[in-house]
C-alpha positions in Angstrom: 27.0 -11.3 14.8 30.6 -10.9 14.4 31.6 -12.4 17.2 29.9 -15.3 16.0 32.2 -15.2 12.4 35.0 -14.7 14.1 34.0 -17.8 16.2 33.5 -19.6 12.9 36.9 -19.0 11.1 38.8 -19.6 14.7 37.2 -23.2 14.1 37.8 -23.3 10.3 41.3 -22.4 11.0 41.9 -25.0 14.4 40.3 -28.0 11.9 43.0 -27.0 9.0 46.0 -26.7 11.2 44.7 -29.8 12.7 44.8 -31.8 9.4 47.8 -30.5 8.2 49.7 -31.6 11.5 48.5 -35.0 11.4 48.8 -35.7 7.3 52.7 -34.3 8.3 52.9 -36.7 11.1 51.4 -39.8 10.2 51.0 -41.3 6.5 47.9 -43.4 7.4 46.3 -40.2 9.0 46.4 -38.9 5.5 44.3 -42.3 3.8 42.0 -42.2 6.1 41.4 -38.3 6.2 41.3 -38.6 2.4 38.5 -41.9 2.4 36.6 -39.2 5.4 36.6 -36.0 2.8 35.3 -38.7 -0.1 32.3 -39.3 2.2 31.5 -35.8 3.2 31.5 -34.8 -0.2 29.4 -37.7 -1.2 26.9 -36.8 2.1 26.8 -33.5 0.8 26.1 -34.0 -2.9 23.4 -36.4 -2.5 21.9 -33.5 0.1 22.5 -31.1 -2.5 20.5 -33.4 -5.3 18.0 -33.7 -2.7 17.2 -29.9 -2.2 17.6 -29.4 -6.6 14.4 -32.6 -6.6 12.4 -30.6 -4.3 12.8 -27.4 -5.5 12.0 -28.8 -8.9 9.3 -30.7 -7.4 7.6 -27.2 -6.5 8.7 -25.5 -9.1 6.5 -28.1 -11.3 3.1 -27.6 -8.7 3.7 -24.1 -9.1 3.4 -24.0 -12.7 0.4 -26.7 -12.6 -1.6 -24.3 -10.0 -1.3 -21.1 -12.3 -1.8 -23.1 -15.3 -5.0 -24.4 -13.6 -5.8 -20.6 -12.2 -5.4 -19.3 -15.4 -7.5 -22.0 -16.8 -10.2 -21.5 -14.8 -10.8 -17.6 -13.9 -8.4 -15.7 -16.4 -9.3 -17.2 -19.3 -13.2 -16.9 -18.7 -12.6 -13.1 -17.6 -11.0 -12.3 -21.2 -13.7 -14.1 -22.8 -16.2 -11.8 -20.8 -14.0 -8.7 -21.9 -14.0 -9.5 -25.3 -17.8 -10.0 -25.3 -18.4 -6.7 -24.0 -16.0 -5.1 -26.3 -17.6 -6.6 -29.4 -21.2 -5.5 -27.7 -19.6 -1.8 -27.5 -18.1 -1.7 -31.3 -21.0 -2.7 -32.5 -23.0 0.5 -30.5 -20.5 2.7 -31.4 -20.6 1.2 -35.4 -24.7 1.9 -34.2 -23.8 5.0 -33.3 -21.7 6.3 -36.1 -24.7 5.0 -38.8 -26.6 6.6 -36.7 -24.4 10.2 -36.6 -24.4 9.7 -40.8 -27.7 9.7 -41.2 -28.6 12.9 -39.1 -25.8 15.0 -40.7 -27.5 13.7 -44.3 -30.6 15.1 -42.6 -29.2 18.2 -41.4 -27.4 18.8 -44.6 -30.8 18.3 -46.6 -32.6 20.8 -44.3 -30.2 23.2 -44.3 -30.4 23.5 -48.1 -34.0 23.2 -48.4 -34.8 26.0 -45.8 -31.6 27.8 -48.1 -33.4 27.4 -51.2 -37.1 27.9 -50.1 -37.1 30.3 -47.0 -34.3 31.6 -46.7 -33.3 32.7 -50.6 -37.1 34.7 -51.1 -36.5 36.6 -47.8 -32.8 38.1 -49.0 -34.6 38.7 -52.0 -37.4 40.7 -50.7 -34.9 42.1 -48.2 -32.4 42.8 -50.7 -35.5 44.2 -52.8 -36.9 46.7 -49.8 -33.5 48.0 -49.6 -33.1 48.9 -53.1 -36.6 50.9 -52.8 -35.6 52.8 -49.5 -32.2 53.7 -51.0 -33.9 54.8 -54.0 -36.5 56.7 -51.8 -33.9 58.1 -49.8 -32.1 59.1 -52.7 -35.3 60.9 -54.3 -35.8 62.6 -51.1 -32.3 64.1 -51.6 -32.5 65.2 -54.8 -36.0 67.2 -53.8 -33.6 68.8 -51.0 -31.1 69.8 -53.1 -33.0 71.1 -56.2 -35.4 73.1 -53.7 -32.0 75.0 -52.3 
């Protein structure tokens, strides 16, 4: 590959010296090489302007083909996804009315089993306790009186 550069500026270089030896040597060289660079330039712009309309030119079909993609299978899809979030925010609002009502429940049985099962038992527990402490006590007091 650099042979082939160095190729390329040995040109470059042969073509400037060139032009500069004739524009020195002749005065009509330099009209004429002048009226030759006009057209180059002129070949070249209108090459340039060419390339700029076709890249435009698909730049413009790119944007139409993902504007009609998106159109037709993104848009749908995000309407799908937003469906089926709505359809799962309202089970999960279900769900929470749902979680209320049973903690209400549990909360009601927990105070009803408090205040009728549960309350009369620690009594009569509580009550059973008192007697064997007292009969333990009693019991005692015979030992102690008898020694």
């Amino acid at each position: 590959m650099g042979r082939w550069i160095g190729i390329g500026l040995t040109l470059v270089l042969l073509i400037i010296v060139g032009f500069i030896v004739g524009a020195y040597l002749s005065s009509d060289f330099r009209i004429a090489s002048r009226d030759i660079a006009i057209v180059v330039l002129a070949v070249f712009q209108m090459i340039s302007a060419l390339i700029s309309i076709a890249l435009l030119l698909v730049l413009v079909y790119a944007v139409r083909t993902l504007t009609r993609v998106s159109r037709t299978s993104l848009i749908p899809k995000l309407e799908e996804v937003s469906v089926k979030l709505d359809q799962v925010l309202e089970q999960g609002r279900g769900v929470a009315a749902n979680l209320r009502d049973t903690t209400s429940t549990v909360s009601g049985t927990t105070s009803f089993l408090a205040d009728r099962a549960i309350a009369p038992v620690i009594r009569v527990s509580g009550l059973m306790a008192g007697v064997r402490a007292a009969a333990a006590y009693l019991a005692r007091r015979d030992d102690e009186q008898a020694s």
